[in-house]
N, C-alpha and C positions, 0 to 999 in steps of 0.2 A: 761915744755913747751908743750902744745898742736899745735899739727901740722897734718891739716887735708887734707884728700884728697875731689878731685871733687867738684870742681868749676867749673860750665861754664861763661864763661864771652863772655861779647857783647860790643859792640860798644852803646854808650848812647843813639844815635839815631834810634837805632834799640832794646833795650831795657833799659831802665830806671833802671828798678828794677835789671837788668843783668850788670848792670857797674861796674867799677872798684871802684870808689868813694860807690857804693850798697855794693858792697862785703867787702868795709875796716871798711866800719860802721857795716855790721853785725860782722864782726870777734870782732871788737872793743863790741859790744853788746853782745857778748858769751865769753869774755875772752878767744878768739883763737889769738894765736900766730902767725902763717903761716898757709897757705894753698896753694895746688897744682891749679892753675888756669888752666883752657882747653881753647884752640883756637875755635872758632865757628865752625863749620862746613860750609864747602864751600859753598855750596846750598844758606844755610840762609843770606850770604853777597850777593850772586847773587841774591836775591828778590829785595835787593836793588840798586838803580840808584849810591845811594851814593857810596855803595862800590861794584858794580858788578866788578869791574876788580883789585880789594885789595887782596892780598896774605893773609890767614888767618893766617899762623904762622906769618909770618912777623909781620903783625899788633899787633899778642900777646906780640910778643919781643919787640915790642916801646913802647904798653901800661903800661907792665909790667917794664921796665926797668929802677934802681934804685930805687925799692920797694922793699926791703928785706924782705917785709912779703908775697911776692908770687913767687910759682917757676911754671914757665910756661910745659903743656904737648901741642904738638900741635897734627892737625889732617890731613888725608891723604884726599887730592881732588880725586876723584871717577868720577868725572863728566869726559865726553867725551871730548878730548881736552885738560885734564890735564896732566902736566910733568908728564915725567917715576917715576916710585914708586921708583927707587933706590935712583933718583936724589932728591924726596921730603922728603924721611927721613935723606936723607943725613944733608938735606939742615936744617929739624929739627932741626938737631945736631951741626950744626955751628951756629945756633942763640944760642946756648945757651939754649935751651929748653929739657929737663930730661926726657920726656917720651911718648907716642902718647894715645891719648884716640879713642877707638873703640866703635862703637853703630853697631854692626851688621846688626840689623830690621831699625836703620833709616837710616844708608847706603846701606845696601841692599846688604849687604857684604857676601858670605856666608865663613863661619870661617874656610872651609878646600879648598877653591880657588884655583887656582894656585895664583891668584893676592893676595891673602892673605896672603898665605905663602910667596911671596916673601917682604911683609912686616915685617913677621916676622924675615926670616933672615937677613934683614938688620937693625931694629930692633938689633939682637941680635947681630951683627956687630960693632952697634955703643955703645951699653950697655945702651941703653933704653927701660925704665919702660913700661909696657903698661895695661891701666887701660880697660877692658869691661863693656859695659853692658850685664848682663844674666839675663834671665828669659824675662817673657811675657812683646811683646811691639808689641803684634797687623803687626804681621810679620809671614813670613813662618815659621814655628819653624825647619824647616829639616836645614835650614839656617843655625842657630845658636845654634843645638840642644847643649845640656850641655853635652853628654859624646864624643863629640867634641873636647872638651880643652883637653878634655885626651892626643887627638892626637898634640894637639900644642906642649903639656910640655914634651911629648915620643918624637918627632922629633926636639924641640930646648931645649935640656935642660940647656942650658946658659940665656934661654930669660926668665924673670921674669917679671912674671904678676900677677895683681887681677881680680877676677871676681867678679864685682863691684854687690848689691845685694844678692847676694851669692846663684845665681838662683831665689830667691824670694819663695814667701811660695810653689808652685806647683814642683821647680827642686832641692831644699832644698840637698836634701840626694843625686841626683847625684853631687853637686856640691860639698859636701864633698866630696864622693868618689874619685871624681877624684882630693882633696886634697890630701888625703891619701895615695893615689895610687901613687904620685908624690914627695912625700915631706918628708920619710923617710931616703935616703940619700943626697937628692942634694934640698932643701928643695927652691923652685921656683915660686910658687904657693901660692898666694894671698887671701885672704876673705877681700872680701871690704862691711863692716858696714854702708851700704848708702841707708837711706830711707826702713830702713826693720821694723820700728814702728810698732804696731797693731794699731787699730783704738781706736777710744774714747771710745767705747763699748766694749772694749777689741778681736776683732772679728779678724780677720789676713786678710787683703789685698792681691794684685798680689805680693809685692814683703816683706811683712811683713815677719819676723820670731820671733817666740815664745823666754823668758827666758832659758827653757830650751834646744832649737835648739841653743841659743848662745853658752851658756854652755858647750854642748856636742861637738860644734866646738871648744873650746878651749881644751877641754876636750883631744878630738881625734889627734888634729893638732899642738898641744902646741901654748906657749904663744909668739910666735912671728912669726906668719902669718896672721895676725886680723889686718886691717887698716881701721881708720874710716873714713867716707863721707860726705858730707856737702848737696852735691843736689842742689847746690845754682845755679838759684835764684829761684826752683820751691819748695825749702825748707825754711821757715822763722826763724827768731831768737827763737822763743818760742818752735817749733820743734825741733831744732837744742839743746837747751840748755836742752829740756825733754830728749834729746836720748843721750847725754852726760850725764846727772844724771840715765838714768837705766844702763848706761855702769858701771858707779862706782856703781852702788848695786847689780850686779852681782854676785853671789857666786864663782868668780873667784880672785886667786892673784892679791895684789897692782903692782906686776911688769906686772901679761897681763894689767890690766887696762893702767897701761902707755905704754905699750908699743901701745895698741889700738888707744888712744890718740894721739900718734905723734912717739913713741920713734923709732916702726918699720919704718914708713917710713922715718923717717929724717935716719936712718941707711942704709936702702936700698938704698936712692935717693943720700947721700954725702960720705958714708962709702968708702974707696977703697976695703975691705972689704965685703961689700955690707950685712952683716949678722950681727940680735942682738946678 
């Protein structure tokens, strides 16, 4: 079974390509099983008339709901005016939704807050996943610098997270590190395989990583902290199915490869257990 992370999903009237009906035809198009769907971000529904006053997890939990091939993360409203952060992850966790997705640079979050941390300990309260973005997104970097998370997984080490990227080609090696640093005994700390391609020219992008930067992540971290990403819908099926076939010619084990594939997160996200 392939079960990927990072989906964003939209409302059809607000993106097309980002709908729910988008996302079951690409899954259906890559031979993907499940995937983790994200809640929009507040912001992007308040553009619109349509949905300016629409609860973003809410709407995920109705869109999603009885499609057994998507398990919903939602996300935290930031804007001025929004419920107390306890009451919105709470409220996460009563729709039924597994985990909260974080963009730092597009919320404008910065990762050692107070407001942040108190997402993370409720978060780690209610025993949900939380997926970041890392690396460069045209933001303050003091923000969301990468040996930051250090300090997430030192202060909650119950809350289990990816750092979606895995820093990107420029944070590459701190975002190991503070794999390493963390994941020796109480093993927390996530590598999310999303959108790290090189180019057609073989050349390395903002968040590309090389063959052998894979490698020596599974190398370093073992084979069950690797979860792969979809990027959808700024990712298309042809990308998606190329970055799935360098995963299986990777000079790594048949079991990271599946685990990459799906086996870690469906362990992490339904295990009581929560470990491969």
């Amino acid at each position: 079974m392939i079960f990927a992370n990072h989906a964003h999903l939209y409302p059809r009237q607000l993106r097309e390509d980002g709908s729910i009906d988008a996302l079951l035809r690409l899954l259906d198009d890559c031979g993907i099983d499940k995937a983790v769907a994200f809640a929009p971000f507040s912001y992007r529904l308040r553009e619109s008339a349509l949905f300016h006053d629409v609860d973003q997890n809410e709407w995920l939990a109705q869109e999603i709901a009885g499609c057994e091939r998507l398990v919903g993360f939602g996300t935290i409203d930031l804007l001025e005016g929004a419920a107390p952060i306890r009451d919105q992850v709470q409220k996460i966790c009563a729709l039924g939704l597994r985990g909260i997705k974080i963009h730092p640079a597009a919320q404008e979050l910065p990762i050692d807050s107070e407001k942040a941390f108190e997402i993370y300990a409720q978060a780690q309260e209610c025993g949900l996943f939380l997926s970041f973005h890392t690396g460069l997104h045209w933001h303050r970097i003091r923000d969301y610098r990468m040996l930051l998370f250090d300090e997430i997984a030192y202060n909650f080490p119950d809350l289990h997270f990816s750092l979606e990227h895995v820093g990107g080609y420029s944070f590459f090696r701190e975002a190991l590190l503070v794999m390493c640093n963390n994941n020796r005994d109480n093993p927390h700390v996530y590598a999310g395989l999303t959108s790290v391609e090189p180019a057609a020219n073989g050349l390395c992008g903002p968040w590309s990583l090389t063959n052998e930067e894979i490698e020596t992540l599974i190398f370093q971290t073992g084979e069950n902290q690797t979860i792969f990403g979809l990027d959808f819908p700024f990712k298309k099926a042809d990308y998606i199915r190329a970055a799935m076939a360098r995963i299986r010619a990777l000079r790594i084990s048949e079991t990271a490869k599946e685990n990459i594939l799906g086996r870690t997160l469906e362990k992490r996200l339904f295990s009581t257990e929560g470990s491969v």
